[in-house]
N, C-alpha and C positions, 0 to 999 in steps of 0.2 A: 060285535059278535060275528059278523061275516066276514070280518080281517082277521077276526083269531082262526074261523074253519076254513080262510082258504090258507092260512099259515100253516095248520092242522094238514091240511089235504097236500100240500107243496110235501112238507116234509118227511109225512108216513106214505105219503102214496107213490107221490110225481117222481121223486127219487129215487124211490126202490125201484119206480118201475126203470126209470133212465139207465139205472145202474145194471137191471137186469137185462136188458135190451144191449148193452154193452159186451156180455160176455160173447153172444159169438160174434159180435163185431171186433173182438180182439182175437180172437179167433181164425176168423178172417186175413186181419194183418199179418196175421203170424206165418199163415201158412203163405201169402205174397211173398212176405220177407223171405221164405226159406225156398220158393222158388226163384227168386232172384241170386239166392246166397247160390244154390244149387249150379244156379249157369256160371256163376262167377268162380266159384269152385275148379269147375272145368277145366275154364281157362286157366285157374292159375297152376294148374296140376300140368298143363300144356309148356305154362314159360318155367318150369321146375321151380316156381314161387319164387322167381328171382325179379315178376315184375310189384315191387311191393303195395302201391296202391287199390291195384285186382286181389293180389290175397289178404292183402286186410278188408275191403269191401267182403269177399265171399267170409271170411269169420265175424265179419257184424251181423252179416245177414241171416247166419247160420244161425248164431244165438240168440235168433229172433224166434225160432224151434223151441229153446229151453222152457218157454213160457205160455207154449200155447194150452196148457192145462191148469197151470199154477192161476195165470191173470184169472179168466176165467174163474176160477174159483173163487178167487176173491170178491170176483162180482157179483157172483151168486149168492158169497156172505153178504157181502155190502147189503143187499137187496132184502136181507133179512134183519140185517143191523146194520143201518148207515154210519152208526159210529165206528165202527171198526176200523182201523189203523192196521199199517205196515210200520213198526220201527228198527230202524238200525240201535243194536245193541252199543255201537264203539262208533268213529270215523275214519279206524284203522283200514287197510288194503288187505293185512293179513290175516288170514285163519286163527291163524296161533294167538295173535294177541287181540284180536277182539275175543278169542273165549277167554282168553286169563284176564281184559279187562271188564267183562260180563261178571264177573266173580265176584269184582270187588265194586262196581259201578251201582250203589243201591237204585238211581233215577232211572234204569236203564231195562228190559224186559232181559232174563237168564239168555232168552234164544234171542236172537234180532235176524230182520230180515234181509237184512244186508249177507253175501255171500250166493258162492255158485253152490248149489245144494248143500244137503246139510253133510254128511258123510263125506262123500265126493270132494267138497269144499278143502279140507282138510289134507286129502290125497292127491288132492293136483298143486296145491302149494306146495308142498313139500317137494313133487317129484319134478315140478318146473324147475323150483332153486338147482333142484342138482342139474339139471340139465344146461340150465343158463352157466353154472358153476365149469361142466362139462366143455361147453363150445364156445368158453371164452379163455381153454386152458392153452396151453405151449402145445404138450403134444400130442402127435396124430393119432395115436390110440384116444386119447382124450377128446380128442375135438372130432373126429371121424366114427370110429365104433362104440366107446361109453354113449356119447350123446346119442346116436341111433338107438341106442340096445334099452337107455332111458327111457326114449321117448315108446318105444314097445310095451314097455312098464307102464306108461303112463294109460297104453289103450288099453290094457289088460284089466287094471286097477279102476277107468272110469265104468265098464263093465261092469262088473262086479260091486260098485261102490252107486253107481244108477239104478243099480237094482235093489240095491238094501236101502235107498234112499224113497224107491219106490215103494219100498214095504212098510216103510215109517208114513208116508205120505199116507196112501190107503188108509190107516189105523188114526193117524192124526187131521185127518179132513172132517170125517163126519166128527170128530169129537170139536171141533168146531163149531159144528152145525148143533150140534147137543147142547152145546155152552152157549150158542146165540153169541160166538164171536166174542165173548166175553174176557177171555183169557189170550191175553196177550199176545205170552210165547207160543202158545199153543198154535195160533194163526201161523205164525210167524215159523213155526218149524212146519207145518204145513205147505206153506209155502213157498219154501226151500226146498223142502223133501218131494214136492209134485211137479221138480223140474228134471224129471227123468228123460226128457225126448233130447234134454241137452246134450245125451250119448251123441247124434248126428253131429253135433258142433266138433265132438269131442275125438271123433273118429276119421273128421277131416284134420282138424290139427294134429294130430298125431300121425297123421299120413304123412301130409306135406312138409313138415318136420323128418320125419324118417327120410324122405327126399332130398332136402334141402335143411337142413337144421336152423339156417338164417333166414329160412324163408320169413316172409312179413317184419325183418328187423331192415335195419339199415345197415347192416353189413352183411355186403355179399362176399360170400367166398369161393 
Protein backbone atom coordinates (compact mmCIF):
# COMPACT_ATOMS: atom_id res chain seq x y z
CA UNK A 1 0.00 0.00 0.00
CA UNK A 2 2.96 2.48 0.63
CA UNK A 3 4.60 1.46 -2.94
CA UNK A 4 1.31 2.01 -4.54
CA UNK A 5 0.92 5.98 -2.76
CA UNK A 6 4.38 6.79 -3.24
CA UNK A 7 3.86 5.59 -7.05
CA UNK A 8 0.40 7.66 -6.71
CA UNK A 9 2.52 10.69 -5.26
CA UNK A 10 5.59 10.35 -7.94
CA UNK A 11 3.19 10.52 -10.70
CA UNK A 12 0.26 13.13 -9.88
CA UNK A 13 2.40 15.18 -7.83
CA UNK A 14 6.43 14.97 -8.14
CA UNK A 15 5.90 15.45 -11.91
CA UNK A 16 3.73 18.02 -12.37
CA UNK A 17 5.45 19.70 -10.06
CA UNK A 18 9.13 18.99 -11.97
CA UNK A 19 7.30 19.89 -15.09
CA UNK A 20 6.11 23.05 -13.71
CA UNK A 21 9.28 24.30 -12.26
CA UNK A 22 10.61 23.73 -15.79
CA UNK A 23 8.73 26.40 -17.61
CA UNK A 24 10.66 29.31 -16.58
CA UNK A 25 13.57 27.33 -16.58
CA UNK A 26 13.08 27.13 -20.43
CA UNK A 27 12.45 30.29 -20.34
CA UNK A 28 15.41 31.26 -18.96
CA UNK A 29 17.49 29.43 -21.76
CA UNK A 30 15.69 30.94 -24.26
CA UNK A 31 16.23 34.31 -23.58
CA UNK A 32 20.52 33.20 -22.88
CA UNK A 33 20.29 31.73 -26.19
CA UNK A 34 18.88 34.93 -27.88
CA UNK A 35 21.39 36.92 -26.05
CA UNK A 36 24.04 35.11 -27.37
CA UNK A 37 22.43 34.86 -30.84
CA UNK A 38 22.11 38.61 -30.47
CA UNK A 39 26.04 39.36 -30.21
CA UNK A 40 26.76 36.83 -32.83
CA UNK A 41 24.32 38.44 -35.08
CA UNK A 42 26.44 41.52 -34.87
CA UNK A 43 29.29 40.28 -35.74
CA UNK A 44 28.13 38.69 -38.62
CA UNK A 45 26.30 41.76 -39.94
CA UNK A 46 30.10 43.27 -39.38
CA UNK A 47 31.89 40.41 -41.96
CA UNK A 48 28.57 41.02 -44.41
CA UNK A 49 27.86 37.17 -43.44
CA UNK A 50 30.56 36.05 -45.46
CA UNK A 51 32.16 34.38 -42.28
CA UNK A 52 29.81 31.29 -42.29
CA UNK A 53 30.31 29.68 -38.88
CA UNK A 54 29.35 33.25 -36.84
CA UNK A 55 26.13 33.58 -38.94
CA UNK A 56 24.91 30.34 -38.58
CA UNK A 57 25.87 30.25 -34.73
CA UNK A 58 23.77 33.80 -34.54
CA UNK A 59 20.51 32.03 -36.48
CA UNK A 60 20.61 28.88 -34.04
CA UNK A 61 20.73 31.11 -31.39
CA UNK A 62 18.23 33.34 -32.68
CA UNK A 63 15.62 30.54 -32.92
CA UNK A 64 16.10 29.85 -29.67
CA UNK A 65 13.55 33.28 -29.35
CA UNK A 66 10.81 31.16 -31.30
CA UNK A 67 10.18 29.13 -28.36
CA UNK A 68 10.27 30.95 -25.34
CA UNK A 69 6.35 31.09 -25.00
CA UNK A 70 5.52 27.93 -26.86
CA UNK A 71 8.09 25.48 -24.52
CA UNK A 72 6.63 27.07 -21.66
CA UNK A 73 3.44 26.41 -22.41
CA UNK A 74 3.73 23.07 -22.91
CA UNK A 75 5.07 22.83 -19.50
CA UNK A 76 2.38 24.23 -17.97
CA UNK A 77 0.12 21.72 -19.79
CA UNK A 78 2.37 18.98 -18.90
CA UNK A 79 1.89 19.96 -15.19
CA UNK A 80 -1.80 19.57 -15.72
CA UNK A 81 -1.69 16.50 -17.79
CA UNK A 82 1.67 14.62 -17.75
CA UNK A 83 0.38 12.59 -20.69
CA UNK A 84 0.47 15.19 -23.19
CA UNK A 85 2.50 14.78 -26.16
CA UNK A 86 4.02 16.83 -28.96
CA UNK A 87 3.77 14.78 -32.30
CA UNK A 88 4.96 15.23 -35.68
CA UNK A 89 2.18 14.65 -38.11
CA UNK A 90 4.80 13.32 -41.33
CA UNK A 91 8.91 13.04 -41.17
CA UNK A 92 8.80 15.35 -44.14
CA UNK A 93 11.04 18.94 -44.11
CA UNK A 94 8.40 20.41 -46.09
CA UNK A 95 5.28 22.46 -45.34
CA UNK A 96 3.56 21.32 -48.26
CA UNK A 97 3.71 17.70 -48.01
CA UNK A 98 3.42 17.06 -44.51
CA UNK A 99 -0.17 18.85 -44.66
CA UNK A 100 -1.09 16.71 -47.78
CA UNK A 101 0.42 13.75 -45.96
CA UNK A 102 -1.77 14.67 -42.58
CA UNK A 103 -4.79 14.14 -44.90
CA UNK A 104 -4.27 10.79 -45.77
CA UNK A 105 -1.96 9.55 -42.71
CA UNK A 106 -4.98 8.08 -40.32
CA UNK A 107 -2.05 7.09 -37.21
CA UNK A 108 -0.99 10.66 -37.36
CA UNK A 109 -2.80 13.92 -35.41
CA UNK A 110 -4.53 16.45 -38.78
CA UNK A 111 -2.00 19.32 -37.15
CA UNK A 112 1.63 17.89 -35.86
CA UNK A 113 4.02 19.62 -34.12
CA UNK A 114 6.68 19.55 -36.26
CA UNK A 115 7.12 23.06 -38.40
CA UNK A 116 8.08 26.78 -37.93
CA UNK A 117 4.61 28.14 -36.88
CA UNK A 118 1.61 27.13 -38.27
CA UNK A 119 0.77 29.90 -41.02
CA UNK A 120 4.22 31.28 -41.19
CA UNK A 121 5.44 27.68 -41.81
CA UNK A 122 3.82 27.56 -45.06
CA UNK A 123 5.11 31.30 -46.23
CA UNK A 124 8.58 30.80 -45.55
CA UNK A 125 8.81 27.64 -47.50
CA UNK A 126 7.58 28.64 -50.29
CA UNK A 127 9.34 32.17 -50.38
CA UNK A 128 12.78 30.46 -49.51
CA UNK A 129 12.45 27.96 -52.72
CA UNK A 130 12.12 30.97 -54.85
CA UNK A 131 14.84 32.60 -53.42
CA UNK A 132 17.27 29.60 -53.28
CA UNK A 133 15.68 29.18 -57.09
CA UNK A 134 16.82 33.02 -57.44
CA UNK A 135 20.64 33.08 -56.25
CA UNK A 136 21.43 29.95 -57.70
CA UNK A 137 20.16 31.42 -61.34
CA UNK A 138 22.72 32.66 -64.43
CA UNK A 139 21.69 36.13 -64.34
CA UNK A 140 22.38 39.22 -62.56
CA UNK A 141 19.06 40.52 -62.26
CA UNK A 142 18.36 36.93 -60.87
CA UNK A 143 20.87 36.37 -58.69
CA UNK A 144 21.32 40.25 -57.44
CA UNK A 145 17.98 42.09 -57.41
CA UNK A 146 15.00 39.18 -57.57
CA UNK A 147 16.82 37.30 -54.65
CA UNK A 148 17.11 40.69 -52.56
CA UNK A 149 13.48 41.94 -53.50
CA UNK A 150 12.54 37.97 -52.39
CA UNK A 151 14.01 38.13 -49.49
CA UNK A 152 12.04 41.60 -48.65
CA UNK A 153 8.92 39.55 -49.17
CA UNK A 154 9.92 37.24 -47.03
CA UNK A 155 10.20 39.99 -44.06
CA UNK A 156 7.11 41.51 -44.90
CA UNK A 157 5.10 38.05 -45.07
CA UNK A 158 6.89 36.72 -41.64
CA UNK A 159 5.11 39.86 -40.26
CA UNK A 160 2.14 39.52 -40.96
CA UNK A 161 1.94 35.72 -40.91
CA UNK A 162 3.58 36.03 -36.88
CA UNK A 163 0.82 37.73 -36.15
CA UNK A 164 -2.02 35.70 -37.42
CA UNK A 165 -0.25 32.82 -36.05
CA UNK A 166 -0.25 34.77 -32.93
CA UNK A 167 -3.96 35.15 -33.15
CA UNK A 168 -4.58 31.43 -33.66
CA UNK A 169 -2.21 30.70 -30.61
CA UNK A 170 -4.15 33.06 -28.16
CA UNK A 171 -7.63 31.09 -29.07
CA UNK A 172 -5.96 27.63 -29.25
CA UNK A 173 -3.84 27.64 -25.91
CA UNK A 174 -6.41 28.04 -23.31
CA UNK A 175 -8.61 25.48 -25.34
CA UNK A 176 -5.96 23.31 -24.29
CA UNK A 177 -6.13 24.12 -21.00
CA UNK A 178 -10.16 23.55 -21.31
CA UNK A 179 -9.49 20.11 -22.93
CA UNK A 180 -6.93 19.03 -20.19
CA UNK A 181 -4.49 18.44 -23.12
CA UNK A 182 -6.65 15.99 -24.48
CA UNK A 183 -6.81 16.77 -28.11
CA UNK A 184 -3.90 16.19 -29.85
CA UNK A 185 -3.91 18.74 -32.66
CA UNK A 186 -5.21 21.11 -30.73
CA UNK A 187 -1.85 21.18 -28.53
CA UNK A 188 0.10 20.80 -31.30
CA UNK A 189 -1.32 23.97 -33.46
CA UNK A 190 -0.97 25.64 -30.19
CA UNK A 191 2.32 25.13 -30.23
CA UNK A 192 3.14 26.03 -33.45
CA UNK A 193 0.99 29.12 -33.39
CA UNK A 194 2.80 30.57 -29.95
CA UNK A 195 5.96 30.78 -31.66
CA UNK A 196 5.40 34.31 -32.62
CA UNK A 197 8.91 35.89 -31.10
CA UNK A 198 10.25 33.68 -33.91
CA UNK A 199 9.61 37.20 -35.98
CA UNK A 200 13.36 38.24 -34.29
CA UNK A 201 14.94 34.95 -36.02
CA UNK A 202 13.08 36.06 -38.91
CA UNK A 203 14.02 39.53 -39.30
CA UNK A 204 17.85 38.80 -38.90
CA UNK A 205 17.60 36.27 -41.75
CA UNK A 206 16.17 38.30 -43.93
CA UNK A 207 18.49 41.20 -43.30
CA UNK A 208 21.55 39.45 -43.72
CA UNK A 209 20.34 37.76 -46.77
CA UNK A 210 19.26 41.24 -48.33
CA UNK A 211 23.11 41.82 -47.58
CA UNK A 212 24.64 38.97 -48.61
CA UNK A 213 22.15 36.57 -50.19
CA UNK A 214 24.85 33.62 -49.45
CA UNK A 215 25.34 34.61 -46.32
CA UNK A 216 25.45 31.25 -44.04
CA UNK A 217 25.77 28.94 -47.27
CA UNK A 218 28.85 27.78 -48.62
CA UNK A 219 29.15 29.76 -51.46
CA UNK A 220 30.35 32.95 -51.23
CA UNK A 221 29.94 35.49 -53.89
Amino acid sequence: EDGTTNNVFKKQFLARGCTLALAPCCAIVSIADTVLGIGASLATISTLGMHRPTCRFALCHLDSFRIIIAQPYINLLKSINPEVKLTSNTFSNNAHTRYLQSLVADKYPKIGASGDGFITDFAHESLKDVARYFYNSDGFFKRHIATRLTYVLLAISSVITRIADGIIGVIAAPLSFITFGKVESINNLAYRALQTPGIIGDIFYCGIKFINPWAGTRQIK
